[in-house]
C-alpha positions as CSV (number, residue, x, y, z in Angstrom):
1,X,119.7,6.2,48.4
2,X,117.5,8.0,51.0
3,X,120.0,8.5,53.7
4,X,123.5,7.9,54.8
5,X,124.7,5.6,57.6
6,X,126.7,2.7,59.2
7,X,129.0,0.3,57.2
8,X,131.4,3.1,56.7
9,X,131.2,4.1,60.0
10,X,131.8,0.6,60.8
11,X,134.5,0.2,59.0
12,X,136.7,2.7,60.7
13,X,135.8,2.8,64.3
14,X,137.7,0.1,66.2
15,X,135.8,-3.3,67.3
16,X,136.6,-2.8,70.9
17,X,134.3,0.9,70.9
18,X,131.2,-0.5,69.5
19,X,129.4,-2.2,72.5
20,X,125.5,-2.6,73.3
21,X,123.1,-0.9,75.3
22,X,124.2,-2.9,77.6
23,X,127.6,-1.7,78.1
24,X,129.4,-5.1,76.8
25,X,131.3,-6.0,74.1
26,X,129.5,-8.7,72.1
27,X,132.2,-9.5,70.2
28,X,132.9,-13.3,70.1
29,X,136.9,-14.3,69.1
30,X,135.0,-17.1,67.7
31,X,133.7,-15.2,64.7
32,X,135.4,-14.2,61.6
33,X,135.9,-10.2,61.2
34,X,133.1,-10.0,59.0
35,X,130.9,-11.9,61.4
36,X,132.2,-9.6,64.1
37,X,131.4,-6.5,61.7
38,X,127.9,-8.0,61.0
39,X,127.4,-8.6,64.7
40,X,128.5,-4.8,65.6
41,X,126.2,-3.5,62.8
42,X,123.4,-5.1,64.4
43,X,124.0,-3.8,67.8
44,X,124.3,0.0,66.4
45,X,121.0,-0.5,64.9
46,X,119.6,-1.6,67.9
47,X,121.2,1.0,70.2
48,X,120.2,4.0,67.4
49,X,116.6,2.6,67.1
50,X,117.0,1.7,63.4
51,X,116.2,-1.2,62.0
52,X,117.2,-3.3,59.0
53,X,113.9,-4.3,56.3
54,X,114.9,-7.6,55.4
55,X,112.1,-9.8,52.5
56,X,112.4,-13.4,52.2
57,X,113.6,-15.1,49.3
58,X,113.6,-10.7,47.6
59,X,116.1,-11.6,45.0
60,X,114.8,-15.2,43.9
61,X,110.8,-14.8,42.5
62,X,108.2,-12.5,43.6
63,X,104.7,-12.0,43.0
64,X,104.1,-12.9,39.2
65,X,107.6,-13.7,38.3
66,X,110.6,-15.9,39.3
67,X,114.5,-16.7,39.1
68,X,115.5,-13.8,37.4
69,X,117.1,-10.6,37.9
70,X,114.6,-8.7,39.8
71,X,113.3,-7.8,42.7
72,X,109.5,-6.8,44.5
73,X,111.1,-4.5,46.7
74,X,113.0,-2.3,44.2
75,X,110.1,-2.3,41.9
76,X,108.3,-0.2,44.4
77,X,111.1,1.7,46.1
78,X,114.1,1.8,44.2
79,X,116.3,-0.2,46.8
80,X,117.0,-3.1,47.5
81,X,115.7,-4.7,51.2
82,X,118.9,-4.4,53.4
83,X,118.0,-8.2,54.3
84,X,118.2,-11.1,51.6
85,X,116.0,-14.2,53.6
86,X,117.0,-17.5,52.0
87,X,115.5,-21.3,52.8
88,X,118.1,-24.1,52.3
89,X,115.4,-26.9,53.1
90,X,116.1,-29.6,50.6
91,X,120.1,-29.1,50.6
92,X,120.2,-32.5,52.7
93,X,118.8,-34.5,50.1
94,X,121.8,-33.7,47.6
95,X,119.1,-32.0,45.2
96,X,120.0,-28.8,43.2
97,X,116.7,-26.9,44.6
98,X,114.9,-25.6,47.4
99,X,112.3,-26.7,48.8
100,X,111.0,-23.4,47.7
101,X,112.1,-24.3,44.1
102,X,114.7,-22.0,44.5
103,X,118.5,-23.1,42.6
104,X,121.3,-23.2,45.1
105,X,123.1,-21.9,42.7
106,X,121.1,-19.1,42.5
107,X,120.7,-18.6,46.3
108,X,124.5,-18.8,46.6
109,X,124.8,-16.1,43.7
110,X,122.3,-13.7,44.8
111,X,123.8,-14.1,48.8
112,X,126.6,-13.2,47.4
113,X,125.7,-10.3,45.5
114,X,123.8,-9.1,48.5
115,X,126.6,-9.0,50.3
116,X,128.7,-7.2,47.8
117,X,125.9,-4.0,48.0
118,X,126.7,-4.0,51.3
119,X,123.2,-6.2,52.1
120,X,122.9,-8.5,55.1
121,X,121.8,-13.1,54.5
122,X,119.8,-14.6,56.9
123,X,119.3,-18.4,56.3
124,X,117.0,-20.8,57.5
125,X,116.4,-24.9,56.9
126,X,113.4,-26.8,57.2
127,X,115.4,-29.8,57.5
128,X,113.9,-32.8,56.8
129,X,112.6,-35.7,59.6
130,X,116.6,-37.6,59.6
131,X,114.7,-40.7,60.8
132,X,111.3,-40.9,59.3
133,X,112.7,-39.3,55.7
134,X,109.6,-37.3,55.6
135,X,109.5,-33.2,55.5
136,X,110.0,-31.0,58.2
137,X,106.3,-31.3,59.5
138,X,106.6,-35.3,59.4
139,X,105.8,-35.5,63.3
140,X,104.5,-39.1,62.9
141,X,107.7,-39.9,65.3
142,X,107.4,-38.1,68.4
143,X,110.9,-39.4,69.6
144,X,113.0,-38.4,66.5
145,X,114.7,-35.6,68.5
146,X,115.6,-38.2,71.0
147,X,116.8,-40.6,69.0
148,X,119.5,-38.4,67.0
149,X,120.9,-37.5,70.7
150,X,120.5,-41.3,71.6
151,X,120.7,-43.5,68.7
152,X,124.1,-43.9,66.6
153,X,122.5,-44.2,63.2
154,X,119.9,-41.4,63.6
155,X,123.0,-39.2,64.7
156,X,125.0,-40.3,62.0
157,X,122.4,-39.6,59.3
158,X,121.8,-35.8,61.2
159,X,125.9,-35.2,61.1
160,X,125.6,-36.2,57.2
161,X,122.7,-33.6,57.0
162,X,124.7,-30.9,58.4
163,X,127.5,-31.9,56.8
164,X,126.2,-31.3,53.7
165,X,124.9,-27.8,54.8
166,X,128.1,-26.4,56.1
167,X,129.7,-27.2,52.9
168,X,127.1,-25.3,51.2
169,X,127.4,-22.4,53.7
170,X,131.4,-22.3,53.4
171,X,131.0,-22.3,50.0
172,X,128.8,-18.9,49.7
173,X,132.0,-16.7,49.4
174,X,133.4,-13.6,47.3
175,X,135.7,-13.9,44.4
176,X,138.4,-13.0,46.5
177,X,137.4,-15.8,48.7
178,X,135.8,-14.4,51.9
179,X,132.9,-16.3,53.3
180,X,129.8,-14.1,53.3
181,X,128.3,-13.2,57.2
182,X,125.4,-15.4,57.3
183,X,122.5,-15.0,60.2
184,X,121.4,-18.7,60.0
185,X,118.6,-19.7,61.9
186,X,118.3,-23.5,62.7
187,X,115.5,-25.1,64.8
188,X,112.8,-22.3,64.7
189,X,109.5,-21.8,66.0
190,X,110.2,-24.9,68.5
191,X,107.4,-23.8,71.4
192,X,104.8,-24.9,69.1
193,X,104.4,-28.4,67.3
194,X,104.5,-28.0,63.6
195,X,108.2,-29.2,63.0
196,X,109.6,-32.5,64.4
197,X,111.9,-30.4,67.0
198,X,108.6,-29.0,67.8
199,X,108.0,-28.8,72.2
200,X,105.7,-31.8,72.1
201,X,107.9,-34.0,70.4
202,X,111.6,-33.1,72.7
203,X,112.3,-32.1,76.1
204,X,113.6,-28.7,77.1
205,X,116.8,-30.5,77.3
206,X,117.0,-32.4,74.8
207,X,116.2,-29.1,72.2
208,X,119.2,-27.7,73.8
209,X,121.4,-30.3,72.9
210,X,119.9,-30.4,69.4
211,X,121.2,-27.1,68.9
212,X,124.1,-27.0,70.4
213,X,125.1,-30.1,68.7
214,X,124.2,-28.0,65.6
215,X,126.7,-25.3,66.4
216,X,129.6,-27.4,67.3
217,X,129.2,-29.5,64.1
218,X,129.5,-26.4,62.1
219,X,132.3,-24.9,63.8
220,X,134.2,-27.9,63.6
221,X,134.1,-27.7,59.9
222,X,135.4,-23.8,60.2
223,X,132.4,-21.9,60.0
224,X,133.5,-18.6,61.5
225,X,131.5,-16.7,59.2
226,X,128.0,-17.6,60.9
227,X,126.0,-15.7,63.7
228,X,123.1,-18.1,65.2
229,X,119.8,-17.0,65.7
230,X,117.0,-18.1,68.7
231,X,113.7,-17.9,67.5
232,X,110.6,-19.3,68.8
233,X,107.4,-18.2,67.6
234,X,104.9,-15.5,68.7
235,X,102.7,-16.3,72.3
236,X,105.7,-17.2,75.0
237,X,105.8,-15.5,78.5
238,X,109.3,-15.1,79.5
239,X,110.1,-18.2,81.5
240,X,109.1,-20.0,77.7
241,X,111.4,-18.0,75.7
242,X,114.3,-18.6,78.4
243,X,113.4,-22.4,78.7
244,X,115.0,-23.5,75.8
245,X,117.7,-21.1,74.9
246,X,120.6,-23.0,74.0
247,X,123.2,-20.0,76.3
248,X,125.2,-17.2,75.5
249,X,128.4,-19.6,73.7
250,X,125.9,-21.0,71.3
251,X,123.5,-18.0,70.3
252,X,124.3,-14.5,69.0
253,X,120.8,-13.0,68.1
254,X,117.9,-13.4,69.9
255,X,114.7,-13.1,67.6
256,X,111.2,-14.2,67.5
257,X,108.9,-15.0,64.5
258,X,105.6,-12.8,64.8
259,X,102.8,-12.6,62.2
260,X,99.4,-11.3,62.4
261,X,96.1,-12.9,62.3
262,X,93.7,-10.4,64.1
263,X,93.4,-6.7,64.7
264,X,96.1,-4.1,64.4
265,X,96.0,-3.0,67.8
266,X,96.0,-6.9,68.9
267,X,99.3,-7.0,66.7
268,X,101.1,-3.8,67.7
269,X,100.1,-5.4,71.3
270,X,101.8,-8.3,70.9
271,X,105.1,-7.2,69.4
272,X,105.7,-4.9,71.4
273,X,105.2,-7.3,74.5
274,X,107.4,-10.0,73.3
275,X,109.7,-7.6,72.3
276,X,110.0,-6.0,75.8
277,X,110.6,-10.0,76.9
278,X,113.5,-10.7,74.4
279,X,114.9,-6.8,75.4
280,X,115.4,-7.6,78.8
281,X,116.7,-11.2,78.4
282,X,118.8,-9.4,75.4
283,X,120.1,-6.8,78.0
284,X,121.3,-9.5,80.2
285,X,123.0,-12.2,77.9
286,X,124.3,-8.9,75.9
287,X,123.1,-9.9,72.7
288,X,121.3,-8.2,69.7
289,X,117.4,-9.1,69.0
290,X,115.4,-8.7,66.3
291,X,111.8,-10.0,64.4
292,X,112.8,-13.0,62.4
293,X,109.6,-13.1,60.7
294,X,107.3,-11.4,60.3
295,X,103.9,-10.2,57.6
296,X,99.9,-10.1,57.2
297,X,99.1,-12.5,54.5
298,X,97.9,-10.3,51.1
299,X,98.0,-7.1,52.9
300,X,94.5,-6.4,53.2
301,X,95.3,-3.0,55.2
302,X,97.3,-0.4,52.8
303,X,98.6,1.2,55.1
304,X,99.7,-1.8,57.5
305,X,103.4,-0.6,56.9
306,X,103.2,2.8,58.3
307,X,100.0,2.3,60.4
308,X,100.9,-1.3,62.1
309,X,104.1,-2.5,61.3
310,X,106.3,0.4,61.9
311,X,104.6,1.5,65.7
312,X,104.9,-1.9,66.6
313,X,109.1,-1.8,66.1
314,X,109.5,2.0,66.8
315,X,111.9,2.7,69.7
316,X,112.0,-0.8,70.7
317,X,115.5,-1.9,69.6
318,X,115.4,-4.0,67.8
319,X,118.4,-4.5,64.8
320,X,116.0,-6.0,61.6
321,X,113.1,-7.0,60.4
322,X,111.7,-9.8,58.0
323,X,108.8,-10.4,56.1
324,X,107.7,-12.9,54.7
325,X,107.9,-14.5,51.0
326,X,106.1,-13.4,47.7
327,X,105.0,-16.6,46.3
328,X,104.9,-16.5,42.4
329,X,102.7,-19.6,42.2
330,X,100.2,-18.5,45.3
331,X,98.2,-15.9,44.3
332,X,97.1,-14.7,47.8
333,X,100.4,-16.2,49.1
334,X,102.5,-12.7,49.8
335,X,103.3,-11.2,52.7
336,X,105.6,-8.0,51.4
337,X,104.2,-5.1,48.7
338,X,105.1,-5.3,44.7
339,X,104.4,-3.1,41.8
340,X,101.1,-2.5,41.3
341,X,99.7,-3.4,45.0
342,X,97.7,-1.7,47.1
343,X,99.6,-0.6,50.3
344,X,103.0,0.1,47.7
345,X,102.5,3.7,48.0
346,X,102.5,3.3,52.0
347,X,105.9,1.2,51.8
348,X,107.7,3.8,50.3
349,X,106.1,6.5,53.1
350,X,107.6,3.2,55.2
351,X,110.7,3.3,53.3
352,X,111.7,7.0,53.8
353,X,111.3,6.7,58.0
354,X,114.0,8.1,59.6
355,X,114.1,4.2,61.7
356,X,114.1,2.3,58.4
357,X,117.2,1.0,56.9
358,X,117.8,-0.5,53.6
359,X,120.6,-1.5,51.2
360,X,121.2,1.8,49.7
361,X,122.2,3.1,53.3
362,X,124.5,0.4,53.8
363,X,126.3,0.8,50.9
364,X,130.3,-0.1,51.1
């Protein structure tokens, strides 16, 4: 452990003292206590200017190996990432694994066990199309969004969807039977037109009720234990980003996804642009923000952590960060370091900033 900080602070100053930047409490009497304690965590981060290192799918497979005990991140650093990213695309069609390959069982095990370390789960669902019964980039119906808000059966077979994924989200709980805090992301990257919720394919209006719906469905089935997350992809202005957020009852993180394609300086650029945008609308709805996504595909700079990645967060406020997945089948398919790799030796330089927060400094 490199430092000491937050949970047990957390867990003896009072809800009502912990507000934002913004002077606000953001605590929802919808959430359960852990949610509300999740929820306060991210706004210290925020107002401290440290932020969370969350890996996608860390505790599942990595680069050369898969479903078992292990992880990339440890191997180089010795900790754990204080953010566990997990996919649940595939749990509406009753099969036992991921569209990432990845066992629920395992993905419930490991949330778990992330949360007992005093770690943080963020989930997100490439549902598939509920009227074509193709993947989440089916688009070969540009209407599907409007027919789930208009048509009876297409709603019905959406509600079944959810259904089934708000069991599996109640059932991701401790031995002693609390459900695990869960930043769960539905409806992503919506401003461009990869996914069937995609902009082309639904009204401003219509997205908005396709999440809301979302929410309601899974709070009707108890689900206090879940903080939603907004997050359209990299390239919006603000009037874009404000366009389709679903308001302040339905969303409790504002986020964007941001990888990077051309030069570091283009990148820093960018994130920290955006990142001013979602500040200020975060400042206003008083609600945390963070990067939702985030990595350069294979790394090809070895010191992209501490040269890139870490100036374009620094001082901005914002509560986490996540990259990207280590495939273990897709050799050039990685978007985080492992053992062995050429900017390692920069993550852990990355690791011991003062801004950086992982497991081991959240420890209960």
């Amino acid at each position: 452990m490199k430092k000491s900080i937050l949970i047990p602070l957390l867990a003896i100053v009072p809800f009502a003292a912990l507000v934002s930047c913004t002077g606000e409490n953001k605590v929802s009497g919808r959430h359960s206590q852990e949610a509300k304690r999740l929820l306060e965590l991210l706004d210290t981060l925020g107002d401290t200017g440290r932020y969370m290192y969350g890996h996608q799918d860390d505790l599942f497979y990595g680069k050369n190996w898969s479903f078992k005990d292990s992880s990339d991140t440890k191997a180089v650093c010795g900790d754990y990432p204080a953010l566990l990213g997990a996919e649940i695309g595939g749990i509406e069609l009753g099969k036992p694994i991921s569209i990432d390959s990845v066992p629920f069982d395992l993905i419930r095990k490991k949330a778990i066990e992330q949360y007992g370390r005093g770690g943080v789960v963020t989930i997100s669902w490439h549902m598939d199309n509920p009227v074509t019964g193709g993947n989440a980039w089916d688009t070969s119906d540009s209407s599907t969004v409007h027919k789930i808000l208009n048509d009876s059966a297409c709603e019905a077979a959406l509600d079944a969807n959810l259904d089934i994924a708000a069991k599996f989200l109640s059932s991701i709980r401790t031995k002693e039977g609390t459900p695990v805090p869960i930043l769960f992301r539905p409806w992503h990257e919506m401003n461009y037109d990869w996914f069937w919720w995609g902009e082309k394919f639904c009204s401003d209006s219509e997205y908005v009720a396709l999440y809301r719906k979302t929410v309601d469905r899974f709070r009707s089935k108890g689900l206090d234990n879940i903080l939603f997350v907004y997050s359209p992809s990299q390239g919006f202005e603000p009037e874009d980003y404000e366009s389709r957020y679903p308001g302040d009852d339905y969303v409790d993180v504002l986020a964007f996804d941001a990888y990077m394609y051309g030069t570091k300086e283009e990148f820093i650029s960018m994130v920290r642009k955006e990142l001013g945008i979602i500040r200020d609308m975060a400042g206003k709805h008083g609600k945390p923000f963070a990067i939702s996504e985030t990595g350069y595909e294979s790394i090809p700079d070895p010191n992209w952590w501490t040269g890139t990645l870490a100036p374009a967060i620094k001082g901005t406020g914002a509560s986490y960060v996540l990259t990207w997945r280590n495939a273990w089948n897709k050799p050039e398919h990685y978007f985080s370091t492992f053992a062995g790799e050429k900017s390692a030796s920069d993550f852990i330089d990355f690791y011991n900033l003062p801004e950086t927060v992982f497991a081991g400094d959240l420890e209960k």
